[in-house]
C-alpha positions in Angstrom: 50.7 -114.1 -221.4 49.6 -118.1 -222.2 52.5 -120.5 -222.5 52.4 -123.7 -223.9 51.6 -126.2 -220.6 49.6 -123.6 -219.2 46.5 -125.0 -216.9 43.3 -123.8 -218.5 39.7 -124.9 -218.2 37.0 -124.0 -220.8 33.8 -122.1 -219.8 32.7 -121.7 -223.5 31.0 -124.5 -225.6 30.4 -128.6 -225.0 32.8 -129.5 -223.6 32.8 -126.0 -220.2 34.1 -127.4 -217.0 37.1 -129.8 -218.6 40.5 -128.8 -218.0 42.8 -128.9 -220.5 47.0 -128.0 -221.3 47.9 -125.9 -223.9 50.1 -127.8 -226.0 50.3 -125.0 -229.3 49.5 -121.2 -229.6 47.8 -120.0 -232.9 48.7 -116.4 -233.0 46.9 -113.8 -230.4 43.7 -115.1 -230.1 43.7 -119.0 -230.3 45.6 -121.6 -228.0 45.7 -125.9 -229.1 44.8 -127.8 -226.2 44.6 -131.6 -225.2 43.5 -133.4 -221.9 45.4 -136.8 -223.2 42.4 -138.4 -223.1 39.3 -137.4 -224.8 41.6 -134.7 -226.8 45.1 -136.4 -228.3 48.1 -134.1 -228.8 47.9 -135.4 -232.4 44.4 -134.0 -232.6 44.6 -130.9 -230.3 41.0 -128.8 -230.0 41.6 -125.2 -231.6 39.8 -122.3 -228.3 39.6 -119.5 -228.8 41.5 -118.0 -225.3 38.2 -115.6 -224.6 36.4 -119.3 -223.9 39.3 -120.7 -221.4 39.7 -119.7 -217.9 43.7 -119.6 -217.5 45.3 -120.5 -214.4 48.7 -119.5 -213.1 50.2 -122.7 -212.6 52.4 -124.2 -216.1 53.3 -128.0 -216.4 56.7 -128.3 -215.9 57.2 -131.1 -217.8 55.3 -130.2 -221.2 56.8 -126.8 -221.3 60.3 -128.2 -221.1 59.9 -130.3 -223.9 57.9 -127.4 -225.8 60.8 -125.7 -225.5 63.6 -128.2 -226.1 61.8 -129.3 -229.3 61.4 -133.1 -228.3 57.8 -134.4 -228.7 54.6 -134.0 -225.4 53.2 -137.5 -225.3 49.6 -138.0 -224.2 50.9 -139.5 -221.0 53.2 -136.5 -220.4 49.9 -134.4 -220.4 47.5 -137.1 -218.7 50.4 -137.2 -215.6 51.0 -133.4 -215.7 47.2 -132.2 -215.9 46.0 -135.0 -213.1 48.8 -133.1 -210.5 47.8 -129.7 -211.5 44.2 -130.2 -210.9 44.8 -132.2 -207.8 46.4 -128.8 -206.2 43.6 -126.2 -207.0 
């Protein structure tokens, strides 16, 4: 099951190859997600989660605050998503 600060990369449209956190979950079939970069958090790209490729590993960081309602900055997910693709 996805998670918001799950790693994912897309493999489906313009932008295949970039990875991306999952920063909100639109019911079953659609995941938000942002890089921090190219993607805010205030202007997370709606994937459908048939087009990502979901890896195991979950930002610590962004799913703590996910979960304790305080707000995922762009640098939370630029910091988080730089270490996670640094260990594949």
């Amino acid at each position: 099951m996805i998670q918001i600060g799950h790693l994912v990369c897309s493999v489906q449209g313009r932008d295949s190859g970039r990875f991306y956190l999952v920063v909100g979950i639109e019911g079953e079939s659609r995941v938000l997600v942002a890089d921090g970069e190219g993607r805010k958090v205030e202007n997370p790209k709606r994937k459908n989660i048939k087009h990502l490729k979901i890896y195991g590993t979950v930002a610590g960081l962004v799913a703590d605050k996910a979960r304790n309602g305080r707000k995922i900055t762009n640098a939370d997910v630029r910091k988080e998503l730089k270490s996670l693709v640094e260990s594949l």
